[in-house]
C-alpha positions as CSV (number, residue, x, y, z in Angstrom):
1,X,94.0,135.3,35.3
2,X,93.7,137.0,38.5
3,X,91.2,139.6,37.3
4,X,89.0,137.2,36.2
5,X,89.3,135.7,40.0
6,X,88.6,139.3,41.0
7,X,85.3,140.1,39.1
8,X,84.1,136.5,40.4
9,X,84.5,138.2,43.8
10,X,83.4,141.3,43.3
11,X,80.2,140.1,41.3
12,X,79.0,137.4,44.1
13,X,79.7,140.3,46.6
14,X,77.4,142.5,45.1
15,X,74.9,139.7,44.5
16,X,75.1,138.5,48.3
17,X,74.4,142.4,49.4
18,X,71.4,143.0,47.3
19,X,70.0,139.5,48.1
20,X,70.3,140.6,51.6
21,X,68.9,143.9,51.4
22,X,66.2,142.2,49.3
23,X,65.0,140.0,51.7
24,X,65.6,142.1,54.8
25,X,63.8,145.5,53.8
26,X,59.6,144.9,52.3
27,X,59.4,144.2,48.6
28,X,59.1,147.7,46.9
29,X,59.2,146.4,43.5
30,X,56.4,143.9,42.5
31,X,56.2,142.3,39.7
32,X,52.3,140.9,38.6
């Protein structure tokens, strides 16, 4: 059951990092 542990991690990581680089850099992609 650790991998499952593991791809928790690595999945809110990744999800944490492109939130951040979201809302720190301006929005290229726009959605209308």
């Amino acid at each position: 059951m650790e991998v499952v542990a593991y791809i928790l991690v690595f999945a809110m990581t990744i999800a944490v990092l492109f939130f951040a680089v979201v809302f720190r850099e301006p929005p290229r992609i726009e959605k209308r």
